[in-house]
Each structure stands twice: as C-alpha cells, then as structure tokens.
N, C-alpha and C positions, 0 to 999 in steps of 0.2 A: 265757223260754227256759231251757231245761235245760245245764246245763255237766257236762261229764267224766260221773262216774258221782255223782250227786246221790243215788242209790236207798240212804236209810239202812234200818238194823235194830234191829228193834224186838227184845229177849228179854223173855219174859213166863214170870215167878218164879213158885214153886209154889204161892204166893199169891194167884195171880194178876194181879199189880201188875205194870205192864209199862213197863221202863225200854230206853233208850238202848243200843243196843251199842258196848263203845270195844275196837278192837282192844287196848289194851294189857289190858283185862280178860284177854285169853287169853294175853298176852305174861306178866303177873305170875303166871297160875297155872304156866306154862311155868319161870317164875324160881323159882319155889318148891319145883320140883322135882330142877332141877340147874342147873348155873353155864357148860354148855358153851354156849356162844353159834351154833356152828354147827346141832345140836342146834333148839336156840331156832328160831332162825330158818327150819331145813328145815319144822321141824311148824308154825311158825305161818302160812309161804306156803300149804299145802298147808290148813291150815285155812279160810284166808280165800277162796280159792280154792273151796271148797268153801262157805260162806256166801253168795255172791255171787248165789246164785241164792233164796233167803230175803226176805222183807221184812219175816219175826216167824220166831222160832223159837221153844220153849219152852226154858228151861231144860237140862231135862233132857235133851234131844235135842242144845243144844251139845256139853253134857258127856260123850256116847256120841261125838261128832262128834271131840273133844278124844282122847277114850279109844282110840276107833281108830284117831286117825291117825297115835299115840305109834306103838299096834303094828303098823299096816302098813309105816311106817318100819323096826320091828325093835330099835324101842328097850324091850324088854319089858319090862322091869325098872322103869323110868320110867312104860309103860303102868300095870304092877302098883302103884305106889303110888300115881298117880293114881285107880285105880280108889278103891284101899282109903282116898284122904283126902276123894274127891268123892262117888262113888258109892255105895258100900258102908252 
C-alpha cells in the first residue's frame, strides 16, 4: 500500500545518468545565492510545488524551473546570478 506521497523524482544529468532528487539540492543552490531565509524558503515552496507533478525531470529544465521562479518572485537580481553561475 502507498503512504502520503511516496512518488519520488528522478533528475536526469546532461550525461544522462539519472540520480535521485533531494530537496536540499535546490535549498543549497538557493544558499549559495543569499543568506535571506525568507527569500530561501518562498522560492524553494514554490519550487517544489511546482515539481510535484514530475517523476524525472532533466537537468536543465530544473534549472529554468529554479531561474524562474527567483524572477517571478521579483528577486531579479538573485534570478540574474543564478542564471550567469548555473545557466550561462
């Protein structure tokens, strides 16, 4: 029998090797950007939020996932270096 949400995700690397998704992956790229914890926390609900409907994603499609949802928030700035450390 199934409990709560059991449905993990899979990210599959430009490599195409395909590892385990752990939330804090997206919490450490989130910390490496800035130190606001409110910040933190709005982009990575809204991220995950937006995962849940995934059971692989690629890579790079997180990473637009991450990219936009800095700037739909309005934290452009933040959007802007994530682009130019991840993306770019």
């Amino acid at each position: 029998m199934l409990k709560g949400n059991t449905k993990k995700l899979n990210v599959q690397l430009s490599d195409g090797q395909i590892i385990e998704f752990m939330p804090e992956m997206v919490h450490s790229d989130l910390l490496a950007l800035t130190n606001n914890q409110e910040i933190i926390n709005r982009t990575e609900r809204l991220i995950l939020v937006q995962l849940s409907s995934y059971t692989i994603i690629k890579l790079h499609e997180l990473q637009m996932i991450i990219y936009k949802t800095l700037d739909k928030l309005r934290y452009h700035k933040i959007a802007s270096k994530y682009y130019n450390t991840e993306l770019s």
